[in-house]
C-alpha positions in Angstrom: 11.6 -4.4 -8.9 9.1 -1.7 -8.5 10.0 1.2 -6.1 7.4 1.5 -3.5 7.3 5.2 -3.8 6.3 5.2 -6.9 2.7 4.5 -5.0 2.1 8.4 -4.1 0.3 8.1 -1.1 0.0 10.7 2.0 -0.7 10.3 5.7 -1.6 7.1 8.0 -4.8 5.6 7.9 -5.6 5.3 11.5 -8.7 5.4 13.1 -8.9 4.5 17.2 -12.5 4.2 18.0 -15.6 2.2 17.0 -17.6 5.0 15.3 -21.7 4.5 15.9 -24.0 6.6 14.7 -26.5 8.4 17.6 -29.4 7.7 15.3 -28.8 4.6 13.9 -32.2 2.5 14.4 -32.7 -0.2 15.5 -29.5 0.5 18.0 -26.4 -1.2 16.7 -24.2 -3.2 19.1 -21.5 -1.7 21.0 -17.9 -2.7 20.1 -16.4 -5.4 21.9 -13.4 -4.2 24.3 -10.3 -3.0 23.5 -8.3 -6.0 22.1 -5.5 -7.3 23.5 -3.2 -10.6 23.2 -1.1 -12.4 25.8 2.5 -13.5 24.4 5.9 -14.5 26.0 7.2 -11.1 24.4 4.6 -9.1 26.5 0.9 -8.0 26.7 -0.2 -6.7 22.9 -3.1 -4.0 23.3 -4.4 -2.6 19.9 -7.3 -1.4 19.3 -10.5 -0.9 17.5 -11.6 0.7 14.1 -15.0 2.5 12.8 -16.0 -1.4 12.2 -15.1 -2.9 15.3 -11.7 -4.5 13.3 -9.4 -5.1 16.2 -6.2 -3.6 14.9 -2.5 -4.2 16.6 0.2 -2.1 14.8 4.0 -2.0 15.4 4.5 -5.1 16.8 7.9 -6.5 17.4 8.6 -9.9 15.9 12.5 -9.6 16.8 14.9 -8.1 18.5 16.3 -4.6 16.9 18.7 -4.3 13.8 21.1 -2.2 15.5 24.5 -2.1 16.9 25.8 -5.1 17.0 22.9 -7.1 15.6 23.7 -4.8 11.9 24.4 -7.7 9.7 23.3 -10.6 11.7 20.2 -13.3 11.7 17.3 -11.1 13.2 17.5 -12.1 16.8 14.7 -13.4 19.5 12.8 -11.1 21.2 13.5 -11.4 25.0 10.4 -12.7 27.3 9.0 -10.0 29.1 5.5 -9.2 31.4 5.3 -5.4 30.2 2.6 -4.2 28.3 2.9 -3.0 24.7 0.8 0.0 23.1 0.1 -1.3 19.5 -1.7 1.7 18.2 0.4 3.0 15.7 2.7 2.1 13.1 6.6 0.7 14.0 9.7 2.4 12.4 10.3 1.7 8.6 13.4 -0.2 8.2 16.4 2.1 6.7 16.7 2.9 3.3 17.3 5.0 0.7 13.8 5.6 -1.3 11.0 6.4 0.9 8.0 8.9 0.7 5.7 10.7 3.0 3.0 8.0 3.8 6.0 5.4 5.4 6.8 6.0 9.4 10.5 7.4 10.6 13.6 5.2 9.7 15.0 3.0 12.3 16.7 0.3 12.5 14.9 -1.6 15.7 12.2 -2.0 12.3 11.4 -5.8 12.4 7.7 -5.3 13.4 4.3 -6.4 11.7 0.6 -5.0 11.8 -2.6 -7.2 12.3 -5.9 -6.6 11.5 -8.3 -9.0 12.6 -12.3 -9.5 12.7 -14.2 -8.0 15.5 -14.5 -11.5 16.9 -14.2 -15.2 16.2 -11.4 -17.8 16.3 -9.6 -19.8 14.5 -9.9 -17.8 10.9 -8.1 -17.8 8.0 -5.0 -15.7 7.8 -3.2 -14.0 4.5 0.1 -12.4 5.6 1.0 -9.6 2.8 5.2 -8.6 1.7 5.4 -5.0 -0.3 7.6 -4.7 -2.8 10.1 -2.1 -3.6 13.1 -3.7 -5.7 14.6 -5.4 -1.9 15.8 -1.5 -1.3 12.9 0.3 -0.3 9.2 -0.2 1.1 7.4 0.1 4.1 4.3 -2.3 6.3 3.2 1.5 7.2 2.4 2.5 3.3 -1.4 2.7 3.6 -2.3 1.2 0.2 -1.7 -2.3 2.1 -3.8 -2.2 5.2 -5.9 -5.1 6.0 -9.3 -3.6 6.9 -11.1 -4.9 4.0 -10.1 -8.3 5.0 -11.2 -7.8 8.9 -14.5 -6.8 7.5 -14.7 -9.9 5.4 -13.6 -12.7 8.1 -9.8 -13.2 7.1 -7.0 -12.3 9.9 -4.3 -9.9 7.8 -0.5 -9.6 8.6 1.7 -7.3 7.0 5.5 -6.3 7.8 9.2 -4.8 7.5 12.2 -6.5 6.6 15.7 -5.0 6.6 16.6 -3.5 3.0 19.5 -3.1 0.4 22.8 -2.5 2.5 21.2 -3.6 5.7 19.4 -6.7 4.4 22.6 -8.2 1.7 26.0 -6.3 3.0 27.4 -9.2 0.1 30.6 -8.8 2.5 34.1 -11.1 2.4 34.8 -10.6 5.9 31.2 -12.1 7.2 32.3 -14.8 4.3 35.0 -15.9 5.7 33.8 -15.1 9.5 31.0 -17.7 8.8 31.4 -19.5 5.5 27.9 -21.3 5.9 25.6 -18.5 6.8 23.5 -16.8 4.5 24.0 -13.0 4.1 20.8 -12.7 3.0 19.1 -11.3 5.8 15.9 -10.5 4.4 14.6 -13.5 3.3 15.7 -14.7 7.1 13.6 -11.7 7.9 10.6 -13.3 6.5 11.1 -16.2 7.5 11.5 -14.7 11.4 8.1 -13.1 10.3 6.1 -16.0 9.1 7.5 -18.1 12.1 6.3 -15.5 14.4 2.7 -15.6 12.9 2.4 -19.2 12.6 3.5 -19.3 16.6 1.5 -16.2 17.9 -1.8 -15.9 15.4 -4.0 -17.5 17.5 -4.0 -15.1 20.2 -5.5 -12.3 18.0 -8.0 -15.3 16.7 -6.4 -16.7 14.0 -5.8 -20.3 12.4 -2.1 -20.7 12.6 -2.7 -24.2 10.3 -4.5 -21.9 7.2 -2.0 -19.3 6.3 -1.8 -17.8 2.9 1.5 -16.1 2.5 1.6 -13.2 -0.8 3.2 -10.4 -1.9 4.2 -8.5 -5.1 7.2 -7.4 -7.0 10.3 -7.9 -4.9 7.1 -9.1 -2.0 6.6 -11.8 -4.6 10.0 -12.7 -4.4 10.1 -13.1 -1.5 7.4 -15.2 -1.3 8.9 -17.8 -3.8 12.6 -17.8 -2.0 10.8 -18.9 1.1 8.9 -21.6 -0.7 12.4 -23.3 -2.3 13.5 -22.9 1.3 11.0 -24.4 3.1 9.2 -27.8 0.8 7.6 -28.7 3.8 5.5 -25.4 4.7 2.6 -24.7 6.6 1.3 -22.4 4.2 -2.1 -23.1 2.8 -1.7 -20.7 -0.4 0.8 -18.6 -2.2 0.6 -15.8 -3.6 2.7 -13.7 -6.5 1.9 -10.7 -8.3 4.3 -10.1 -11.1 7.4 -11.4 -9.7 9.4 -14.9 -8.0 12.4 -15.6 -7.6 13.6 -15.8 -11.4 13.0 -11.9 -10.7 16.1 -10.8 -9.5 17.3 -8.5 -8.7 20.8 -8.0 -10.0 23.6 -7.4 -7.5 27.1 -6.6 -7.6 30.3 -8.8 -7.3 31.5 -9.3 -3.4 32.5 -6.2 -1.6 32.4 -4.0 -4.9 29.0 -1.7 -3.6 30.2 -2.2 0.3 33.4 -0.6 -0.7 32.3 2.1 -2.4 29.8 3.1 0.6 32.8 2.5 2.9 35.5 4.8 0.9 32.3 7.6 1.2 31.7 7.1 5.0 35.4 6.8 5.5 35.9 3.3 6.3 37.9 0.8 5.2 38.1 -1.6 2.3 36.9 -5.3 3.3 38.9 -7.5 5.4 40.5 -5.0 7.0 37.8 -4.1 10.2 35.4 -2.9 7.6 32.5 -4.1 8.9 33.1 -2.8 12.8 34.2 0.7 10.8 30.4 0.5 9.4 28.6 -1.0 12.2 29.9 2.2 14.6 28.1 4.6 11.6 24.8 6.5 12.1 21.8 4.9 9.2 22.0 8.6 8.1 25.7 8.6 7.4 25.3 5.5 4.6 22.6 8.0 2.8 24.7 10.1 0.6 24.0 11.2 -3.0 25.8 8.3 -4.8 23.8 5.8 -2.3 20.5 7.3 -2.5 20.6 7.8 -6.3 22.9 4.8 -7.4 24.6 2.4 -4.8 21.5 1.1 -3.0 20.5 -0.7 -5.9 23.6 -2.9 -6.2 22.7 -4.7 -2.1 20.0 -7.5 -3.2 20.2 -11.5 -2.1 22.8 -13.1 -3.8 23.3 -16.8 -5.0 25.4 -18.4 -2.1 22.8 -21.9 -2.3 21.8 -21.8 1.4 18.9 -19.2 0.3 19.3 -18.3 -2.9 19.7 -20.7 -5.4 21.6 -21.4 -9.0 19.6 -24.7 -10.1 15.6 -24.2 -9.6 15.2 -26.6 -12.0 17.4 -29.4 -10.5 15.6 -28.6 -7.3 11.9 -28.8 -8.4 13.1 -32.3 -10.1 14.4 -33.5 -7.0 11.4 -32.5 -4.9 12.8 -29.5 -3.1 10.2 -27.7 -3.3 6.2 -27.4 -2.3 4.1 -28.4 -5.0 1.3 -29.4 -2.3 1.2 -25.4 -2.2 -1.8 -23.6 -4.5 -0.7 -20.7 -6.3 -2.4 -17.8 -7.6 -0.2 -15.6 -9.7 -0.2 -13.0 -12.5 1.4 -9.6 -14.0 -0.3 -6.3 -14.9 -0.8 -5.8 -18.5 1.5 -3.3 -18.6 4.2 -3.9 -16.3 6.6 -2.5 -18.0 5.7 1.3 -18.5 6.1 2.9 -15.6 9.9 1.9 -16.1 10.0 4.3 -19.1 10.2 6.7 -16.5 12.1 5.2 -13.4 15.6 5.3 -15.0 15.8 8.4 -16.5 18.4 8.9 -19.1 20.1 5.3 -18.7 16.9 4.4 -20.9 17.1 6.5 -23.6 19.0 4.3 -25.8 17.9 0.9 -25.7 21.4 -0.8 -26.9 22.8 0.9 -24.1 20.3 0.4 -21.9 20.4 -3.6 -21.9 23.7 -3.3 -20.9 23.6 -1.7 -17.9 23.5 -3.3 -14.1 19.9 -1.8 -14.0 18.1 -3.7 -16.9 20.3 -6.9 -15.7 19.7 -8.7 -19.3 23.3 -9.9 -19.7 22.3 -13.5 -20.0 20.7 -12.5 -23.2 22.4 -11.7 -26.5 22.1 -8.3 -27.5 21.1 -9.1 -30.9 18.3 -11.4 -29.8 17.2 -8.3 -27.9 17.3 -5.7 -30.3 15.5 -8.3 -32.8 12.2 -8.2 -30.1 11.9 -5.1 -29.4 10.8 -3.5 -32.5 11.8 0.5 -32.1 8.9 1.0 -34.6 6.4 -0.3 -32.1 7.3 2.2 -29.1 6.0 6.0 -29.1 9.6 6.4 -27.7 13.1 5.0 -26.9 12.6 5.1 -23.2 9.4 2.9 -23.4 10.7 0.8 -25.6 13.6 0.2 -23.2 10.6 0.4 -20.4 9.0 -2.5 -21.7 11.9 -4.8 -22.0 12.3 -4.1 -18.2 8.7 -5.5 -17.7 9.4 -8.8 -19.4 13.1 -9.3 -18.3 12.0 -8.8 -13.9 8.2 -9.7 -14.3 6.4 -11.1 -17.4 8.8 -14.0 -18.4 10.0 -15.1 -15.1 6.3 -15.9 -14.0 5.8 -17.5 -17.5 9.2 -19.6 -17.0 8.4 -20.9 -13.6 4.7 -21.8 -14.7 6.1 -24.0 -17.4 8.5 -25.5 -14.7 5.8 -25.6 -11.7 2.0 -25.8 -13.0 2.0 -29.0 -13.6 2.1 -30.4 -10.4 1.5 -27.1 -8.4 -2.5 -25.9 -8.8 -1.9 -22.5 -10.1 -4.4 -19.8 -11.2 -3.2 -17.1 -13.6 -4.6 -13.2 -13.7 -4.0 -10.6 -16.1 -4.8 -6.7 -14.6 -6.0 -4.6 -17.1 -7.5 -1.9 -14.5 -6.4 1.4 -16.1 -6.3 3.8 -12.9 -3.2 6.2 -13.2 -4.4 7.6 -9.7 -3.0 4.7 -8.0 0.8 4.5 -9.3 0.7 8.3 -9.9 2.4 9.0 -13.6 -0.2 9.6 -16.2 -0.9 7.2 -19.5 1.4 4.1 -17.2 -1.5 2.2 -16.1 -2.1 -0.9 -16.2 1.4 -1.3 -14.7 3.8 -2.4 -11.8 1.8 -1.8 -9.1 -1.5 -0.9 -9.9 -3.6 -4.4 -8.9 -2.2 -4.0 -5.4 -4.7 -2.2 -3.7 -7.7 -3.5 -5.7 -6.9 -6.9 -4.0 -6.8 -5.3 -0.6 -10.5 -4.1 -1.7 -10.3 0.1 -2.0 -11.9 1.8 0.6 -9.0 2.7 3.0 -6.6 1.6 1.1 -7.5 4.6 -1.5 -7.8 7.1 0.9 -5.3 8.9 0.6 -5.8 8.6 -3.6 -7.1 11.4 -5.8 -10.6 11.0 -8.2 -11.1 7.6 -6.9 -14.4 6.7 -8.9 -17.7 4.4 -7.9 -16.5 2.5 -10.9 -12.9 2.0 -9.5 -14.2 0.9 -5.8 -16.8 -1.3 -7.4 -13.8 -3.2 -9.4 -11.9 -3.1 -5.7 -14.9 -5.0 -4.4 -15.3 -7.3 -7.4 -11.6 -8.5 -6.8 -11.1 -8.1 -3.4 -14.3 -10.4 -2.8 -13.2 -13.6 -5.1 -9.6 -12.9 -3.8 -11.1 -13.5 0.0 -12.8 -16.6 -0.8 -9.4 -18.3 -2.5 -7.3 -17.3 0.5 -10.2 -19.2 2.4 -10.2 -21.9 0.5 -6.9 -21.9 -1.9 -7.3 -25.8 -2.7 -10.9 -24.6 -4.5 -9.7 -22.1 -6.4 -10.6 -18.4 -7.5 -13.3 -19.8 -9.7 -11.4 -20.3 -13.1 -9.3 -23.5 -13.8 -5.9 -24.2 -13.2 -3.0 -22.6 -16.0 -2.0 -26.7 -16.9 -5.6 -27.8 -18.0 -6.8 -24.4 -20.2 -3.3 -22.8 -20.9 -5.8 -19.9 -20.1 -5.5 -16.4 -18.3 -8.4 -15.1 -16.5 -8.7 -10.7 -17.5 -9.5 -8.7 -14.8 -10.7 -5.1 -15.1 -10.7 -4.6 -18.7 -11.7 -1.2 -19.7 -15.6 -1.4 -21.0 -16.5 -4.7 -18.9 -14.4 -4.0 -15.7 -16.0 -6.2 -13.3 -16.3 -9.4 -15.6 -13.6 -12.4 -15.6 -13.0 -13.3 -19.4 -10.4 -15.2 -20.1 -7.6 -15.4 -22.9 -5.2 -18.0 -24.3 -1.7 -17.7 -22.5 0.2 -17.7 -26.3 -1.7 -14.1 -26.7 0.5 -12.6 -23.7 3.8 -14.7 -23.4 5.4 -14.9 -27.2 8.4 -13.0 -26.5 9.1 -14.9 -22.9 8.8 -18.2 -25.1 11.6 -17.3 -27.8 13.9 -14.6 -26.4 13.6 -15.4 -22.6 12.9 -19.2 -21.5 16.2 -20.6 -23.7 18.5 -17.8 -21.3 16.7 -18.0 -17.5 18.9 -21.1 -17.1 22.1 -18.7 -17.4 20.6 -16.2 -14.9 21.9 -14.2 -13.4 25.3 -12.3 -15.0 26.7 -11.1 -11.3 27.8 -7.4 -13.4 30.8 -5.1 -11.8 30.0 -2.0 -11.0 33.9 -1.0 -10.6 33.2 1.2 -13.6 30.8 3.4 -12.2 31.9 3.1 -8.7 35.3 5.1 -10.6 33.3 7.4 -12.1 30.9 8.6 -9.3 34.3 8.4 -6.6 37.0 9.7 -8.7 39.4 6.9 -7.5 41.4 4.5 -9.2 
């Protein structure tokens, strides 16, 4: 999935007071007072931004990560009378791949941000998951703040879960310890999350019974395992940009990656007090070379059928899912170049490259590969190999599950074609992973901390921000284009030369290579790869 610091972003976005101008005529209304909420977990106090927004950041939803709770369900809060100071950003949960704009590393992380209207009740809410591959990303990245949707009416949520080692340990000794509990603790992290919102939003004004969950890449994901896990939702609306559950990622055989961080933090192999051996280590102490730059990739959910699943298909035909639930959903037209450049020299040669753990194509013949991916139609090997990556994680797995889903779910499809490099950072990548993101949270604040952000870039930030508000207040209604099953259409947003209009193509013009190479192979997904290999190489052990 994309890495979230790939978004090159710097500083917080914070601002404390209502700002009114001395001169402003006629006078302009004070700000209301500082906002609080009353919960069983304790007295919230935020506070207010330059447009009276109340804002609460850093607020617990659980108990902390740590100690003993490493490598548990994310725990209750305890009750409690005290007063909490939510005016600035909680810890980023531990991980490998972070960047200057996310808040310090801790593992007491669990804790979501709320923006909210100046006043009113019972408004619509749209809870937000970043992405970052399930190994990195951060609620505190400033591209995804919620002001724009304060300003326009709509109660915003955004938050942590754990990540990679911490969030799928994959471990034999919590298998057999408790052979029917997930070790997928992020997706019980969400669900925690969403839980906490749906029992809590109405104090900071709210409508727990019109929630719009979404998210993108590995937030997308997310978003689609708690769907198959939960066909009777609350949830008004979901959302996911470029990714579900068909996604990935890939992940290593059991114990494999949790033995090779144990031999390098000098614990032992599973089943032999492994886990208390790792559990007694500092979040520092995991973050070696090999981790940062290889091993934190191999700790993603796995298929264990309490969260995960091997048969979508079975389930959607026996109900197990929730069709009642409108879905908006789409892919960046180029989701695949940026990933010319994440991996380096593993992409250089594209036979070798669909091969490795990181392209995770193995339940694709090599041939049938090699036969799409013309090398006469790539500038270079690595894009070539780049582009492959886009279909394999994002393209086709949202074109597989709308030929599964759309015709009973409502579903709206979007293709991004904004070409804005100053967002994901690389030159000549966008349109690519990443780049709608904060063009649906609506500019402004969210590009702050952006370079040569244009009138005409903020101006296609309002456009989509303001028809993505009025679906995620009315999601049954739609975005104002018809559903995928009756037009087999894609709506085009932010096409160079008429940025701000809405056309629309056939889906066949995006989705030919998904159709022939992809769709007959997603039913043998996903290849578990060993790592053993590597882990040899890297280690020096036998």
């Amino acid at each position: 999935m994309g890495l979230s610091s790939m978004f090159t972003t710097t500083g917080l976005i914070l601002a404390a007071t209502c700002l009114v101008p001395a001169t402003a005529k006629p006078p302009q209304p004070p700000c209301p007072p500082i906002p609080h909420a009353a919960l069983p977990q304790g007295d919230i106090h935020g506070f207010r931004d330059k447009h009276c927004n109340a804002i609460y950041l850093g607020v617990p939803f659980a108990a902390s990560t740590g100690g003993q709770n490493r490598w548990k369900a994310p725990q209750d809060l305890p009750k409690s009378r005290s007063k909490f100071q939510a005016t600035s950003y909680g810890a980023t949960c531990p991980q490998a791949i972070s960047n200057d704009a996310f808040t310090r590393q801790d593992e007491d992380c669990l804790n979501l941000n709320i923006w909210a209207p100046s006043k009113g009740k019972n408004m619509p809410v749209f809870v937000y998951m970043y992405g970052g591959a399930m190994v990195t990303g951060s609620s505190s990245n400033p591209q995804i703040q919620g002001t724009n949707f304060a300003r326009n009416g709509v109660v915003y949520v955004n938050f942590n879960t754990r990540e990679s080692i911490f969030a799928s340990p994959h471990s034999s000794e919590l298998k057999t310890a408790n052979p029917d509990e997930t070790q997928n603790f992020s997706i019980l992290d969400v669900e925690k999350a969403l839980d906490w919102v749906h029992k809590n939003i109405k104090a900071f004004g709210g409508n727990p019974d019109h929630i719009v969950f979404g998210g993108h890449s590995s937030g997308g994901v997310q978003v689609d395992h708690y769907l198959w896990n939960n066909p009777n939702t609350f949830l008004k609306g979901a959302v996911e940009m470029s990714a579900n559950a068909m996604s990935g990622p890939a992940y290593a055989p059991v114990d494999e990656a949790l033995n090779a961080v144990a031999e390098e933090v000098g614990c032992p192999k599973g089943g032999n007090g492994q886990l208390d051996c790792l559990r007694s280590k500092d979040i520092l102490d995991f973050e070696t070379k090999n981790f940062n730059s290889t091993f934190n990739t191999w700790f993603t959910p796995v298929i264990d059928d309490i969260t995960r699943f091997s048969d979508y298909s079975a389930r959607f035909a026996a109900g197990n899912y929730p069709s009642h639930v409108p879905m908006l959903t789409g892919t960046s037209n180029g989701e695949g170049t940026i990933f010319s450049l994440v991996y380096g020299a593993e992409n250089s040669n594209f036979t070798s490259w669909i091969n490795t753990f990181d392209a995770d194509s193995a339940h694709i013949p090599e041939e049938s590969l090699i036969q799409a991916y013309n090398p006469n139609d790539y500038a270079t090997e690595s894009l070539r190999s780049g582009i492959q990556y886009g279909d394999a994680r994002f393209n086709c797995p949202v074109d597989y599950l709308l030929d599964m889903r759309s015709e009973q779910q409502k579903t709206w499809v979007y293709r991004f074609f904004g070409k804005y490099d100053n967002v994901v950072g690389p030159p000549n990548t966008a349109p690519t992973h990443g780049t709608e993101v904060p063009f649906f949270h609506g500019g402004n604040e969210c590009f702050a901390a952006l370079q040569g952000v244009t009138k005409a870039q903020q101006a296609l930030a309002d456009s989509t921000h303001n028809w993505f508000v009025q679906w995620v207040k009315n999601p049954a209604a739609g975005p104002g284009w018809d559903t995928v099953d009756k037009a087999e259409e894609v709506v085009k947003l932010g096409v160079p030369g008429d940025e701000l209009a809405r056309g629309k193509a056939p889906r066949s013009e995006f989705n030919a290579v998904c159709q022939a190479v992809y769709k007959p192979n997603f039913p043998k997904y996903p290849v578990v790869q060993s790592v053993a290999g590597l882990v040899e190489e890297l280690l020096g052990s036998a």
